[in-house]
C-alpha beads as a LAMMPS data file, in Angstrom:
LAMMPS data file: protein, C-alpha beads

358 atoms
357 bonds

1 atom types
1 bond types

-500.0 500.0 xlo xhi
-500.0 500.0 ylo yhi
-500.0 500.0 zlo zhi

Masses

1 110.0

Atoms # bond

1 1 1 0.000 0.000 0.000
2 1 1 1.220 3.342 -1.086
3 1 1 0.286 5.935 1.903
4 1 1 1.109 9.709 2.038
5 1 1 0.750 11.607 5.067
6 1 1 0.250 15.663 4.078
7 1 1 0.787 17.711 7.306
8 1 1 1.551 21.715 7.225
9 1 1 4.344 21.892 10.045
10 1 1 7.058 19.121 11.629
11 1 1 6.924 20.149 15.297
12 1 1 5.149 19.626 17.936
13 1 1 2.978 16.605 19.079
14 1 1 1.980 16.260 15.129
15 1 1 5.323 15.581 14.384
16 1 1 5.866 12.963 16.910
17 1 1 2.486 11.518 15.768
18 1 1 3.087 11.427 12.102
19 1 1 6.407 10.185 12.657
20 1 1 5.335 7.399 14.551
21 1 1 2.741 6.441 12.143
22 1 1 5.117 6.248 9.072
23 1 1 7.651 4.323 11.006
24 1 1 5.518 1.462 11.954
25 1 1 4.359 1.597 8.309
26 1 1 7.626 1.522 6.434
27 1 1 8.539 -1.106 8.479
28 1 1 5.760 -2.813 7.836
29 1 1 6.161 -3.081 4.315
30 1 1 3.943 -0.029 2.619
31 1 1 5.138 3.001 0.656
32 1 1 5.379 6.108 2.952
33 1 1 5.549 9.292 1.355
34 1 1 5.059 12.622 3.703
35 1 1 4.030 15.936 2.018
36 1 1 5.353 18.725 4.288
37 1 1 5.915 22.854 3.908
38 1 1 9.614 22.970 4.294
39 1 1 9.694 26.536 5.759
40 1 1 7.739 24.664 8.519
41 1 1 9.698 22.059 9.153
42 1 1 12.224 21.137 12.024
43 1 1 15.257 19.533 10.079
44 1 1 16.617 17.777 13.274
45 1 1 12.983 16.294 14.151
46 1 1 12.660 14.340 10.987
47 1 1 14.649 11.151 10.052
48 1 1 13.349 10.283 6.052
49 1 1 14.655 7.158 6.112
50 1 1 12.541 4.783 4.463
51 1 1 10.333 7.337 3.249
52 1 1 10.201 10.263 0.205
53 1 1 9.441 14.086 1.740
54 1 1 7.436 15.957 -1.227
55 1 1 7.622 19.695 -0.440
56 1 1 4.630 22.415 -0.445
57 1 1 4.170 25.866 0.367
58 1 1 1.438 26.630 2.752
59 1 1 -0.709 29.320 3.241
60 1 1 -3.270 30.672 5.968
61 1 1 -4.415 33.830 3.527
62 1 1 -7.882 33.682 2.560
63 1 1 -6.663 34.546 -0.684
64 1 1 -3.946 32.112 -0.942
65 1 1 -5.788 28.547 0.315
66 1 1 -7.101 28.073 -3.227
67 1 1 -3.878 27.975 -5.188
68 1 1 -2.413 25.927 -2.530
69 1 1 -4.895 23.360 -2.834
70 1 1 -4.410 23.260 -6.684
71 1 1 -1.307 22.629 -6.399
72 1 1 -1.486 19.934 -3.379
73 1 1 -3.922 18.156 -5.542
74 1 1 -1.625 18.051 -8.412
75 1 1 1.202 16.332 -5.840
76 1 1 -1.331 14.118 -4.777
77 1 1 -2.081 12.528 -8.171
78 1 1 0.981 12.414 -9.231
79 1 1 2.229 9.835 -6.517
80 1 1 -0.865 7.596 -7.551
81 1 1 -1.086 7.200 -3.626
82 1 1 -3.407 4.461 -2.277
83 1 1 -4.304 6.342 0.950
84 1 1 -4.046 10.082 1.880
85 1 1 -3.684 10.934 5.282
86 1 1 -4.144 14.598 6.210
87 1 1 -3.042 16.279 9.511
88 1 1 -4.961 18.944 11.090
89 1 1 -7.225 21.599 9.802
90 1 1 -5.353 23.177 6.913
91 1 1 -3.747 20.206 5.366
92 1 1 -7.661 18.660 5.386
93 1 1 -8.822 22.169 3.677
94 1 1 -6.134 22.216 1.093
95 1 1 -6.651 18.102 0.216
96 1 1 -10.055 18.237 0.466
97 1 1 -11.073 20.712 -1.584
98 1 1 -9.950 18.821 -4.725
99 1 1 -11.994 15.603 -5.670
100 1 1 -10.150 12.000 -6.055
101 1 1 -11.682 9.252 -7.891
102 1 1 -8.688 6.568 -6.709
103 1 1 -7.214 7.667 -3.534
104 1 1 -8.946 7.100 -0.461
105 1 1 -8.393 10.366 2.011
106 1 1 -8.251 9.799 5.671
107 1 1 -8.421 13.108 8.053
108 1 1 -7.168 13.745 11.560
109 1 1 -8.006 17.493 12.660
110 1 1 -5.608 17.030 15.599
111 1 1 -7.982 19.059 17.746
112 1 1 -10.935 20.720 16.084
113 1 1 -10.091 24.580 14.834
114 1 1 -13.618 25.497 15.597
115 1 1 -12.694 23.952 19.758
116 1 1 -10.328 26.733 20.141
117 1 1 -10.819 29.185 23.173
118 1 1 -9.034 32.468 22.103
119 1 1 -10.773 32.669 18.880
120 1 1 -14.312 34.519 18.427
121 1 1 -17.934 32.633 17.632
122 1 1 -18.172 33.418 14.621
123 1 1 -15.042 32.309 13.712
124 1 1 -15.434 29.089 15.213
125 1 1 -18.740 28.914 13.428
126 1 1 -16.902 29.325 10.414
127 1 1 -14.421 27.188 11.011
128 1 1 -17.507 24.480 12.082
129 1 1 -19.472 24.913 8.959
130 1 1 -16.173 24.645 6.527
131 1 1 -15.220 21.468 8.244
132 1 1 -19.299 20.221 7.774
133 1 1 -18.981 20.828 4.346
134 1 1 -16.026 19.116 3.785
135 1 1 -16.901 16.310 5.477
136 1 1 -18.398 14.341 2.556
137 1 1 -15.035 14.459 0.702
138 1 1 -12.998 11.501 2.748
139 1 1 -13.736 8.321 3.470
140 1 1 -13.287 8.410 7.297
141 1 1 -12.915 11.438 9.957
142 1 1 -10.285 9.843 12.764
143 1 1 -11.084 11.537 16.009
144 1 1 -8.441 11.166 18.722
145 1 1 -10.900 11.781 21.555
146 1 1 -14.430 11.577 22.550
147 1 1 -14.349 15.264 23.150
148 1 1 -14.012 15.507 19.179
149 1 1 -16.497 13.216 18.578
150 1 1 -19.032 15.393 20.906
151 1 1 -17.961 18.305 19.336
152 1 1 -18.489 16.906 15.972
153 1 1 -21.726 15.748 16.818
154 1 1 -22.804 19.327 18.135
155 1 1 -22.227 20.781 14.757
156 1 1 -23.424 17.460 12.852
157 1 1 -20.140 16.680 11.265
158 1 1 -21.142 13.260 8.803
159 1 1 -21.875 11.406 11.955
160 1 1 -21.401 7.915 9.620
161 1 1 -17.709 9.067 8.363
162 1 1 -16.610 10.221 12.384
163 1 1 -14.172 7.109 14.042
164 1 1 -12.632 7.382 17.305
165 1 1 -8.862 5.508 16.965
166 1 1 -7.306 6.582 20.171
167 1 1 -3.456 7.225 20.302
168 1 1 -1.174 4.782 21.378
169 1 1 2.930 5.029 21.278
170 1 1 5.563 2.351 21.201
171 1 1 6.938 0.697 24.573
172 1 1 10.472 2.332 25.312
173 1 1 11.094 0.517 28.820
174 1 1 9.740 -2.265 30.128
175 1 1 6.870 -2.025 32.701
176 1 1 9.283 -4.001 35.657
177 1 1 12.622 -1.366 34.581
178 1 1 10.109 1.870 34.998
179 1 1 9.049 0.916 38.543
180 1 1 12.431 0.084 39.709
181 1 1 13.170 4.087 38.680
182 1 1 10.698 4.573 40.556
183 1 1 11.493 2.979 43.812
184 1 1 14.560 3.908 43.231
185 1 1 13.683 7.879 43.063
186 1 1 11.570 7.321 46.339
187 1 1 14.795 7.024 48.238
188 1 1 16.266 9.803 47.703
189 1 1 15.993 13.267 49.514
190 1 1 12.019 14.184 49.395
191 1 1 12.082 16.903 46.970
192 1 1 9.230 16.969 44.146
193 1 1 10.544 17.065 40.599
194 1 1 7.673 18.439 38.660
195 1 1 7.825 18.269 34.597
196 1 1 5.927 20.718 31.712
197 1 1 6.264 19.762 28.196
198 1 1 5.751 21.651 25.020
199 1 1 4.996 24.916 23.763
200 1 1 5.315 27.738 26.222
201 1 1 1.881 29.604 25.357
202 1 1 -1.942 30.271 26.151
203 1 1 -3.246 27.043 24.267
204 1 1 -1.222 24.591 26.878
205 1 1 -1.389 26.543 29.880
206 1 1 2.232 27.695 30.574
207 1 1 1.069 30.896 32.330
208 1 1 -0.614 28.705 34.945
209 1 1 2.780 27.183 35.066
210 1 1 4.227 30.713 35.908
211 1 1 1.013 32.166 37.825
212 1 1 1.823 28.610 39.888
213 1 1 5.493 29.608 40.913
214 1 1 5.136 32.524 44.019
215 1 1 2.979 29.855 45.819
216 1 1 5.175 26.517 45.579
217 1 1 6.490 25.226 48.657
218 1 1 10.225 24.602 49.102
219 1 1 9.873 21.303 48.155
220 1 1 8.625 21.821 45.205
221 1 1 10.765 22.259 41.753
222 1 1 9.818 22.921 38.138
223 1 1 11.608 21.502 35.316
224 1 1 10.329 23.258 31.598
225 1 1 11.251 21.367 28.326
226 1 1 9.799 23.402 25.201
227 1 1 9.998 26.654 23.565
228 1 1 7.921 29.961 23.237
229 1 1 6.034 29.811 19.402
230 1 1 4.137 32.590 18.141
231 1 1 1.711 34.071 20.795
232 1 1 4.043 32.404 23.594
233 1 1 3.834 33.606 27.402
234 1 1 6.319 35.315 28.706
235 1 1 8.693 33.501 31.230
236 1 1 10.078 33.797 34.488
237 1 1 13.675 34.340 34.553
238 1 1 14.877 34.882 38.414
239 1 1 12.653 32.433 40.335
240 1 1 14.986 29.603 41.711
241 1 1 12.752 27.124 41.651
242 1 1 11.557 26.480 37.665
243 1 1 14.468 25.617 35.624
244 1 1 14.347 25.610 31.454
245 1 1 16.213 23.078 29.709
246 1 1 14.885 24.222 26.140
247 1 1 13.622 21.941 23.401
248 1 1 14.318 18.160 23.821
249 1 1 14.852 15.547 21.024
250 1 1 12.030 12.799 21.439
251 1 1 15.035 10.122 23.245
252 1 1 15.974 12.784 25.521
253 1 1 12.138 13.692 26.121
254 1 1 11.762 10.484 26.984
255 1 1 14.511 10.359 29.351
256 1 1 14.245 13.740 31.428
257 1 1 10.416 12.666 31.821
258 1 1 11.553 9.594 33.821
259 1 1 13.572 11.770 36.144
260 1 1 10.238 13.670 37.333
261 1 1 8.214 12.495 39.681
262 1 1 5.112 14.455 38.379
263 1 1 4.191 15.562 34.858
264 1 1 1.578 18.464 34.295
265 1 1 -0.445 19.366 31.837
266 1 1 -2.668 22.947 32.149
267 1 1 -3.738 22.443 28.507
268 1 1 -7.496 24.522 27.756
269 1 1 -7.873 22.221 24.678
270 1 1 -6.463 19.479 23.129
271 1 1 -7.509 16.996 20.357
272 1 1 -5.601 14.064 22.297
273 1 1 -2.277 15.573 24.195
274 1 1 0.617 12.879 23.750
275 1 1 2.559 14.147 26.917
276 1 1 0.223 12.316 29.126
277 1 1 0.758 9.451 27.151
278 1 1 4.280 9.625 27.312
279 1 1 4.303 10.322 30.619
280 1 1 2.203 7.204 31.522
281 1 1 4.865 4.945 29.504
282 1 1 7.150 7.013 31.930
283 1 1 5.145 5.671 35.277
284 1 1 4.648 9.235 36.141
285 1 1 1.363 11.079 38.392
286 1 1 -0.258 13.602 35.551
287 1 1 -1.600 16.739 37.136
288 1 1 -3.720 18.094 34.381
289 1 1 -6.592 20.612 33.894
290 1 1 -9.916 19.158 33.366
291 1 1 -10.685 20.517 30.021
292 1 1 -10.917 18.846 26.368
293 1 1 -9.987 15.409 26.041
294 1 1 -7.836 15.636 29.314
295 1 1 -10.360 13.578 31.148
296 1 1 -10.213 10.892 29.254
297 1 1 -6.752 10.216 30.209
298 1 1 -6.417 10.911 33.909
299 1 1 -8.443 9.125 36.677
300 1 1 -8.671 11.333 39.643
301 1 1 -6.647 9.929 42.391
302 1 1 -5.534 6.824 40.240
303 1 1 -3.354 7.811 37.962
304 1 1 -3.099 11.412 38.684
305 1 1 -5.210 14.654 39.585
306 1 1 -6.944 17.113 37.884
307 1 1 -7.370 20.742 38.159
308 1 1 -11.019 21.838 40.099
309 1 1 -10.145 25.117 38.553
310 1 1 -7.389 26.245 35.958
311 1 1 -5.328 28.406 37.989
312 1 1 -1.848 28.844 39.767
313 1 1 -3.261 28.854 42.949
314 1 1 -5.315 25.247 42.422
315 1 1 -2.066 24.107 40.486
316 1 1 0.180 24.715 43.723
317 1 1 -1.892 23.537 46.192
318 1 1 -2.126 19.894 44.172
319 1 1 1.311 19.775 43.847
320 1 1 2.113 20.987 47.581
321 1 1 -0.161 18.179 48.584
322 1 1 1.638 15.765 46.913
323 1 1 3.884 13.082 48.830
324 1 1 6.861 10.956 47.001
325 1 1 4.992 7.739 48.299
326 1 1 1.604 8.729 46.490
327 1 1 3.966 9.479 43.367
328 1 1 5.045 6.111 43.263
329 1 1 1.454 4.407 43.894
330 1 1 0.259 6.462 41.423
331 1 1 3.144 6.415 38.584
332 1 1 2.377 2.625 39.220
333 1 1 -1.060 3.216 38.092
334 1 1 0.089 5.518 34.986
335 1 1 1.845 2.658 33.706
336 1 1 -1.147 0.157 33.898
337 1 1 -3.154 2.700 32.418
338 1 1 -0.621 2.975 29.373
339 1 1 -0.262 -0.796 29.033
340 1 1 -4.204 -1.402 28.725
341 1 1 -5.398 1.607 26.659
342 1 1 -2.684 3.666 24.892
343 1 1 0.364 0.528 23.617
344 1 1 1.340 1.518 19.999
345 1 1 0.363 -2.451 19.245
346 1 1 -3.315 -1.417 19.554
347 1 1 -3.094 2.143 17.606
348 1 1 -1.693 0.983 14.434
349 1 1 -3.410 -1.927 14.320
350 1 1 -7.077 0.208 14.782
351 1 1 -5.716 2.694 12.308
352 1 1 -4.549 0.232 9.664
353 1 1 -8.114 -1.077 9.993
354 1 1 -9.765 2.203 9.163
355 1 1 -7.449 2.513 6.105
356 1 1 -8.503 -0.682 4.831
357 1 1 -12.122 -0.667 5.586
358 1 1 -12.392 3.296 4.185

Bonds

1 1 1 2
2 1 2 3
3 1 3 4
4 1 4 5
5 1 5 6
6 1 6 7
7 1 7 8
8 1 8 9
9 1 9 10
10 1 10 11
11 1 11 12
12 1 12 13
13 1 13 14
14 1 14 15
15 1 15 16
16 1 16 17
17 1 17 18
18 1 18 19
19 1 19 20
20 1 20 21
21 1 21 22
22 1 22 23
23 1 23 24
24 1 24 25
25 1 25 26
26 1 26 27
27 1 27 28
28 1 28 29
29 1 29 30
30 1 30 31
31 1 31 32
32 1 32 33
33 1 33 34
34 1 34 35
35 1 35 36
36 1 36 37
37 1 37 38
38 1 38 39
39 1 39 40
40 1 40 41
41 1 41 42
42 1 42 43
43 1 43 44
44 1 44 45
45 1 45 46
46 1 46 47
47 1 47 48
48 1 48 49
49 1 49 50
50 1 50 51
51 1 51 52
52 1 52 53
53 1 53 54
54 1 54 55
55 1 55 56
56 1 56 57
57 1 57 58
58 1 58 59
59 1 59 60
60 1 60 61
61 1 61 62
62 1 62 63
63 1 63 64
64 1 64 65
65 1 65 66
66 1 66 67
67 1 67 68
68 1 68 69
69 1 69 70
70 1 70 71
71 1 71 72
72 1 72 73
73 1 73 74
74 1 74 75
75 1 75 76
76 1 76 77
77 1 77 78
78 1 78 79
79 1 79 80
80 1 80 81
81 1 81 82
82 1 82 83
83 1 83 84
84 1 84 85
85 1 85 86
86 1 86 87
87 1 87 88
88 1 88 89
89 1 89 90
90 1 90 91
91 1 91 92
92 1 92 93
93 1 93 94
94 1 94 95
95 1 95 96
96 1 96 97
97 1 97 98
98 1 98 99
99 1 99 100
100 1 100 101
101 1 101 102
102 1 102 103
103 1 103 104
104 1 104 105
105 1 105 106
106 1 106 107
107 1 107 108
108 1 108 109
109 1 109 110
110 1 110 111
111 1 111 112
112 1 112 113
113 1 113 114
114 1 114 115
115 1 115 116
116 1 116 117
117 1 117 118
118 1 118 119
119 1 119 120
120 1 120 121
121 1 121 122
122 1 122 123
123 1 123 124
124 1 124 125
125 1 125 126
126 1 126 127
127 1 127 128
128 1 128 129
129 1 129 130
130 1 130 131
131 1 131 132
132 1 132 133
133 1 133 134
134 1 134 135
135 1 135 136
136 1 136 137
137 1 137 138
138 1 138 139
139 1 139 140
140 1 140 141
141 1 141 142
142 1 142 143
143 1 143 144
144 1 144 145
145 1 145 146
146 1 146 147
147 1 147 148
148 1 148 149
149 1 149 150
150 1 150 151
151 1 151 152
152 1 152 153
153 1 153 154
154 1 154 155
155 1 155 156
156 1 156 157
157 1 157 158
158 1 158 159
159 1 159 160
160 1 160 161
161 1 161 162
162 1 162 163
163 1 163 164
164 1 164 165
165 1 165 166
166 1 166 167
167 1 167 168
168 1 168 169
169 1 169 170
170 1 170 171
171 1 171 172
172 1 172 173
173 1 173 174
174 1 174 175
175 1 175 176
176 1 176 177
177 1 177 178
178 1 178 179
179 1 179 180
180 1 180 181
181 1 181 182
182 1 182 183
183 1 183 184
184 1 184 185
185 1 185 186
186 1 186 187
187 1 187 188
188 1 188 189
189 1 189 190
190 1 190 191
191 1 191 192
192 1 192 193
193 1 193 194
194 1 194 195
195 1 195 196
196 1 196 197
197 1 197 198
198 1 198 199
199 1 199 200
200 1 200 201
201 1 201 202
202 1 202 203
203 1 203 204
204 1 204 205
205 1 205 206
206 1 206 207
207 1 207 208
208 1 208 209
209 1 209 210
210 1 210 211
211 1 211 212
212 1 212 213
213 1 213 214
214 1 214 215
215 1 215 216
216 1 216 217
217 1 217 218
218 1 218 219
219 1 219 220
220 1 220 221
221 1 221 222
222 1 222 223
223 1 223 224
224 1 224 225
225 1 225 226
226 1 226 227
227 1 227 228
228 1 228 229
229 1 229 230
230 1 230 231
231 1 231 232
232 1 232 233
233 1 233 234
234 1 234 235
235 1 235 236
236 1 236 237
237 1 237 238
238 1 238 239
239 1 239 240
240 1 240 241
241 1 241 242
242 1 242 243
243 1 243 244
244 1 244 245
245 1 245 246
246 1 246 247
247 1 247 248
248 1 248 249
249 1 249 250
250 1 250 251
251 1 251 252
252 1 252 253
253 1 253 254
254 1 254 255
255 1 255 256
256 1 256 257
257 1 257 258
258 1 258 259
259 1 259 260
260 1 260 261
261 1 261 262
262 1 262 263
263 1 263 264
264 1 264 265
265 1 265 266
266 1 266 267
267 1 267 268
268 1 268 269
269 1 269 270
270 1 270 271
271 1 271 272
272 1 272 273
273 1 273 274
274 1 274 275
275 1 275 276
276 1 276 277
277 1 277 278
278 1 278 279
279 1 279 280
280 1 280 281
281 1 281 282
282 1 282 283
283 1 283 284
284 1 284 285
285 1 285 286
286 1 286 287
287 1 287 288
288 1 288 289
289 1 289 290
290 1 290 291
291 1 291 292
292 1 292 293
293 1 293 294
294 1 294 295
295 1 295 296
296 1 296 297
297 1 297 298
298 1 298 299
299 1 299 300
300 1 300 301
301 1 301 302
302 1 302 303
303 1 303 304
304 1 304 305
305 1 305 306
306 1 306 307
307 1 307 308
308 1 308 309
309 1 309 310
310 1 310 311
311 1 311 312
312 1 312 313
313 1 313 314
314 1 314 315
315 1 315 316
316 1 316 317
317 1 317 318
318 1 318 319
319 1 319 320
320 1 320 321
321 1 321 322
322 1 322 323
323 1 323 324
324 1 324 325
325 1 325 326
326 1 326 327
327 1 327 328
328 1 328 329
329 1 329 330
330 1 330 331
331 1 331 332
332 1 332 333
333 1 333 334
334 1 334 335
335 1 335 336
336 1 336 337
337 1 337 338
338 1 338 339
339 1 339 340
340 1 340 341
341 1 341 342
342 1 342 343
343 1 343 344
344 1 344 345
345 1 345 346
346 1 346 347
347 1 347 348
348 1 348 349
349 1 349 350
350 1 350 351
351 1 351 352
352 1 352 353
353 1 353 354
354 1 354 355
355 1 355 356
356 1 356 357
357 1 357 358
């Protein structure tokens, strides 16, 4: 099976997605091909081996999304794909918007634009009724959450083309090596190390993050892996107790979050966040708002805690509260939680269903 994947940008949790996706199916045995905007791509975040990278030059002007589409429909024939997979809500305009008589078209919007909370109504309703009329041009709509099933339902989205196929990522340690880190970590001095990963901005809740800091006790120590993007929140650059390491590769992601005993996650929408995946392969307590798809993922008091309220002042008093013993029972949990509903095994095997069956 030939299968291109057409994203817009190579960072972020897309990237890590995407990339995931076309490793597991190069190795097993299809034709990977990943359509990408160069001028919005990280270089070091993308290993093509085993796969062709077709460029494109995006566009968010009104004026502009037509052309672009042309032309992406013109790339798209001419690799006589089998399946099209677009990622997120411009990619699914711009493929969309042509007509394919051979290629089946899959489409992940990655979060729904119109589920955004610093954009206007009518915008959103805009966004809503672009994405309704679309609809009928792909063979399946992939939701990563039952939030984005609800909120395709609200706007009556092609109810018969919407599929949940929740997310699941490869095992990097086994589950017997990440509790002995664990026990390991509980006998040490009885400091909190508490993790935030990804962008620094309004979307995933940094400036709760910062609002958070003044009120910490002692005890109490933030590590930040990610970068500001556009419409990022300013940091804090003289408190002693938050530390920035920058951007991380996705190894050495994986390896700072196992030196935290607590992973948080402020986000005010997601479609379905991969950190708290990753940090449940990790064996780590998620503190997370209780917005989006963020539910889904976190059972209060099992496997972590979320927010009442998304502020710094609930933020700090959960993570005051919290004991190095209850990090270990529940970054136990975490990891049950990952082995039963988000292993990699399951995902591809769900998604390679869809693309058959679309």
């Amino acid at each position: 099976m030939k299968i291109v994947h057409v994203v817009e940008a190579w960072t972020g949790g897309i990237a890590s997605y995407v990339a995931a996706l076309m490793s597991e199916q190069s190795s097993g045995g299809h034709e990977v091909v990943l359509v990408c905007d160069p001028a919005r791509m990280d270089i070091s975040r993308l290993d093509a081996d085993g796969f062709q990278v077709v460029p494109y030059r995006s566009s968010r002007n009104p004026f502009r999304i037509l052309p672009v589409a042309r032309r992406m429909g013109e790339i798209i024939r001419s690799l006589n794909a089998d399946v099209v997979h677009c990622h997120s809500s411009y990619p699914g305009f711009y493929v969309r918007l042509n007509r394919f008589e051979d290629e089946r078209v899959l489409y992940t919007p990655h979060a729904w634009a119109f589920m955004k909370k610093d954009i206007s109504r009518v915008t959103a309703f805009v966004f809503a009724s672009m994405e309704k009329w679309l609809a009928p041009r792909c063979a399946r709509i992939l939701c990563m959450s039952f939030d984005e099933v609800r909120a395709a339902r609200k706007y009556r989205i092609a109810p018969e083309k919407v599929e949940l196929v929740y997310t699941g990522i490869p095992t990097d340690i086994p589950a017997h090596r990440a509790e002995e880190e664990r026990h390991a970590r509980s006998h040490r001095e009885k400091h909190i190390d508490v993790g935030y990963f990804g962008r620094l901005d309004y979307q995933k809740g940094f400036d709760i993050i910062v609002d958070a800091l003044p009120l910490l006790e002692d005890h109490v120590h933030v590590h930040v892996f990610g970068t500001a993007v556009r419409g990022g929140v300013a940091i804090s650059g003289n408190d002693t107790r938050i530390n920035y390491h920058g951007w991380l590769s996705p190894e050495e992601t994986g390896d700072a979050m196992r030196r935290m005993d607590v992973i948080v996650v402020p986000s005010r929408w997601e479609g379905l966040a991969l950190v708290p995946i990753e940090a449940m392969r990790a064996g780590k307590v998620l503190v997370v708002s209780s917005e989006s798809s963020l539910p889904e993922q976190v059972i209060h008091g099992y496997n972590g805690l979320m927010l009442r309220q998304l502020t710094g002042a609930c933020l700090a008093e959960q993570l005051n509260a919290l004991s190095i013993d209850e990090c270990r029972r529940m970054g136990a949990n975490s990891r049950h939680v990952f082995d039963q509903a988000f292993n990699a095994d399951k995902f591809f095997k769900s998604l390679m269903n869809c693309y058959e069956k679309s």
